[in-house]
Residue frames as qw, qx, qy, qz and C-alpha x, y, z in Angstrom:
[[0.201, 0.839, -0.178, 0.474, 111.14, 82.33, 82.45],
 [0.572, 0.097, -0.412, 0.702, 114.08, 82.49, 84.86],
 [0.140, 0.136, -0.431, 0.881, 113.38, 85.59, 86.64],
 [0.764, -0.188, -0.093, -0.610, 108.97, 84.50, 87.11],
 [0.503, 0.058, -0.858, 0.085, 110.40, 81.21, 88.81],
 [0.039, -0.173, -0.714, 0.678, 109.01, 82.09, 92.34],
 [0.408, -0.110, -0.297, -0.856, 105.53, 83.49, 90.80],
 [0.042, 0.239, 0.938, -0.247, 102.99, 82.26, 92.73],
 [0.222, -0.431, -0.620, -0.617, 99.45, 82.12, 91.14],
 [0.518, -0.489, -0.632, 0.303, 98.18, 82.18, 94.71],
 [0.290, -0.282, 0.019, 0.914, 99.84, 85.62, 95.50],
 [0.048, -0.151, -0.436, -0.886, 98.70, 86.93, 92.08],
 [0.227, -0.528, -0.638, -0.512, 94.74, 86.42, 92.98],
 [0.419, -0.626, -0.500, 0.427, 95.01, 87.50, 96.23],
 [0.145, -0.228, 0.237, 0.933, 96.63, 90.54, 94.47],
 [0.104, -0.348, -0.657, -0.661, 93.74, 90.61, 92.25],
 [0.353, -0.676, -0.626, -0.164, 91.16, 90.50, 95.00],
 [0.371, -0.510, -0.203, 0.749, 93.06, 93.27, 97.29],
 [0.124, -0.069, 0.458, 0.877, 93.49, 95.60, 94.25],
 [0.225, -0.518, -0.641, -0.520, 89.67, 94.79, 92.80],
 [0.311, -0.717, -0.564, 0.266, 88.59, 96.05, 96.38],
 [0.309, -0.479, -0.082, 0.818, 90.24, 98.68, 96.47],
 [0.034, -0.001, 0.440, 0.897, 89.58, 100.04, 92.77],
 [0.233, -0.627, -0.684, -0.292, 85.66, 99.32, 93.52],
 [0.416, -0.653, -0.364, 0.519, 85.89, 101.27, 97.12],
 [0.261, -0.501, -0.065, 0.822, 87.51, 103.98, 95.25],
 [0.191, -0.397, -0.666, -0.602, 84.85, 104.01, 92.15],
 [0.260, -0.706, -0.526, -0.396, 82.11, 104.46, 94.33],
 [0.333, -0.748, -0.226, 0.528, 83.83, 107.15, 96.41],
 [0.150, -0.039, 0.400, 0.903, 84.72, 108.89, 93.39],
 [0.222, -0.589, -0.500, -0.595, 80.78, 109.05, 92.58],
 [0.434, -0.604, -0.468, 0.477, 80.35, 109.94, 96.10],
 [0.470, -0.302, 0.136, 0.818, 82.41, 112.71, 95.69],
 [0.134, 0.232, 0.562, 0.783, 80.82, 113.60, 92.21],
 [0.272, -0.646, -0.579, -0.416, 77.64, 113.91, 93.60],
 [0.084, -0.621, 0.161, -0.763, 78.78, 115.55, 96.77],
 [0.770, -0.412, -0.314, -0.372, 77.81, 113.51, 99.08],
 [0.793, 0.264, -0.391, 0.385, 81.11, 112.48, 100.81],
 [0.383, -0.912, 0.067, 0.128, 81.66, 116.00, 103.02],
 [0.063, -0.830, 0.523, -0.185, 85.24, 116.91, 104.48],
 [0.722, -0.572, 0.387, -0.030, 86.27, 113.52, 105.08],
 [0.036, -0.685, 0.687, 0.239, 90.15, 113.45, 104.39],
 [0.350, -0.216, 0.909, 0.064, 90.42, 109.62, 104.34],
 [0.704, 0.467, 0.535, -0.005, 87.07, 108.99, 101.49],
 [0.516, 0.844, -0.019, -0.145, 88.32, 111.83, 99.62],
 [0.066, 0.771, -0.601, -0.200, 91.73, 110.51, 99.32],
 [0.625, 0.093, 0.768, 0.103, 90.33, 107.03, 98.20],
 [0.629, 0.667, 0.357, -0.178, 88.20, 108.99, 95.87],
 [0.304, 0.879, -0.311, -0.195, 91.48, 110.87, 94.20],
 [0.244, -0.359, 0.862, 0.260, 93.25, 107.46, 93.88],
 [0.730, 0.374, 0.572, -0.028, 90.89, 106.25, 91.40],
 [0.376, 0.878, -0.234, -0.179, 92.86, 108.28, 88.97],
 [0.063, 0.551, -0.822, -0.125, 95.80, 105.93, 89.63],
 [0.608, 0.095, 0.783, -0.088, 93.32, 102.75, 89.09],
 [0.685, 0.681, 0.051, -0.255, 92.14, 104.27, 85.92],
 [0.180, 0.689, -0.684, -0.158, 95.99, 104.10, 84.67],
 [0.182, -0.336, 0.464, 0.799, 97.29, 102.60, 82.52],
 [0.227, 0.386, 0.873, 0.191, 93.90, 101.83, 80.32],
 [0.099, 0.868, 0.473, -0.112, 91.49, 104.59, 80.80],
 [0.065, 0.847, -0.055, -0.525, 94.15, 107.26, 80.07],
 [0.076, -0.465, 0.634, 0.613, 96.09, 105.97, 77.04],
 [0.113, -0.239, -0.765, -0.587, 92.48, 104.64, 75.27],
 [0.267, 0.383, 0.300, -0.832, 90.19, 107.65, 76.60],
 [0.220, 0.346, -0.510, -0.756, 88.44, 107.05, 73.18],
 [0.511, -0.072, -0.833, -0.199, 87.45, 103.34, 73.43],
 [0.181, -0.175, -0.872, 0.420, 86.40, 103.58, 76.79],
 [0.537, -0.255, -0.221, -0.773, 82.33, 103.81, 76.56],
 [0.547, -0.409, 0.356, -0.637, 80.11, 102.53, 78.97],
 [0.996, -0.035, -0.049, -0.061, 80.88, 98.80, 78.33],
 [0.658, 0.592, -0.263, 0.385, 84.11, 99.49, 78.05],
 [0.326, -0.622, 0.504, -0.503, 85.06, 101.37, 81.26],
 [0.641, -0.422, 0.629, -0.119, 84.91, 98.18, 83.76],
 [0.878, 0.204, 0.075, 0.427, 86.75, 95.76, 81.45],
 [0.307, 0.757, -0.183, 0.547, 89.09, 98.66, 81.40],
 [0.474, -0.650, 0.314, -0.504, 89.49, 98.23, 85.41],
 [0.951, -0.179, 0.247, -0.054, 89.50, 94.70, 85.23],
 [0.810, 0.484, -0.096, 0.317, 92.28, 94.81, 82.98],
 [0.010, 0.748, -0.444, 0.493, 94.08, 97.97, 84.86],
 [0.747, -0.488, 0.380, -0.244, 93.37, 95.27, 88.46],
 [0.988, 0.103, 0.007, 0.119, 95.13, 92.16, 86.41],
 [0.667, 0.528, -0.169, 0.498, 98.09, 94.49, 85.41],
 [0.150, -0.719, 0.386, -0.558, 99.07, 96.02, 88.78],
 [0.904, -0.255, 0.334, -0.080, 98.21, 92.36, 90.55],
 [0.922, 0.143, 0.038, 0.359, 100.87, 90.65, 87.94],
 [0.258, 0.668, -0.346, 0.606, 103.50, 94.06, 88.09],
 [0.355, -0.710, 0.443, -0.416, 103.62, 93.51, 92.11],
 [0.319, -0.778, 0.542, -0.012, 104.35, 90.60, 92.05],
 [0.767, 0.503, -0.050, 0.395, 106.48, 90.01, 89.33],
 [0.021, 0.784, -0.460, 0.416, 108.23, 92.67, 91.29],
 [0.668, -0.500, 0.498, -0.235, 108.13, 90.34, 94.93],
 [0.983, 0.164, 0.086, -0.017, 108.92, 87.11, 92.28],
 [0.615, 0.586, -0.285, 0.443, 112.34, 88.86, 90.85],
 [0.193, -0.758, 0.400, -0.478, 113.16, 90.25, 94.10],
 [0.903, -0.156, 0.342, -0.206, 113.05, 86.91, 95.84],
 [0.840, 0.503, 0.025, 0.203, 114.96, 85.48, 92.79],
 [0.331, 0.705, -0.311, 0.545, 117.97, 87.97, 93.33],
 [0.527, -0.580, 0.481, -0.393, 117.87, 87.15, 97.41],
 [0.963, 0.061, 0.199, -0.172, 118.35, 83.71, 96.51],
 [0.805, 0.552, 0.029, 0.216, 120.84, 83.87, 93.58],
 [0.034, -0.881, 0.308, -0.358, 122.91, 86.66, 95.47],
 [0.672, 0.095, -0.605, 0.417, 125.92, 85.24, 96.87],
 [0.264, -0.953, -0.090, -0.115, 125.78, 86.33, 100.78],
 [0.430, 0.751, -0.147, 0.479, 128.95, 88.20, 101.66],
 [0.592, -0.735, -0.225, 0.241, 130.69, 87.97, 105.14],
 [0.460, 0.239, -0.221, 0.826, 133.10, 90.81, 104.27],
 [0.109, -0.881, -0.372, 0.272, 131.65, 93.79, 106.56]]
């Protein structure tokens, strides 16, 4: 593909392993949380209410399929598709800085 020419596989797992940290950190500050344990502090409890955007796009549009084997392959899938959507985004963007004639009208 033309606009995945700059994709770097490198990138992508480092994406993977940034992303998998994060979506574990905020799993087990979401049970934190569940179980109370967590207190008043602003910065776990606003790791714990972004695990609602790690669950996406898997856990909310097959709520049905996701039983207790299911749920972390459902993460691992949600960590693969937010590691290859950033950067596919940095690959096209790169692509269009490249391709983009530069302009010396001001």
């Amino acid at each position: 593909m033309r606009l995945l020419k700059n994709f770097s596989l490198l990138r992508f797992f480092i994406w993977v392993i940034l992303i998998g940290g994060l979506t574990i950190f905020s799993f087990l500050a979401t049970f934190g949380k569940g179980e109370g344990t967590i207190g008043d502090s602003f910065f776990l409890n606003f790791i714990a209410d972004a695990f609602y955007l790690f669950r996406f796009p898997m856990h909310v549009l097959f709520t049905e399929c996701m039983n207790e084997n299911a749920f972390f392959i459902g993460l691992f899938i949600n960590v693969i598709f937010y590691a290859f959507l950033i950067e596919a985004t940095i690959s096209i963007r790169k692509n269009k800085r490249i391709d983009s004639p530069i302009s010396s009208n001001p």
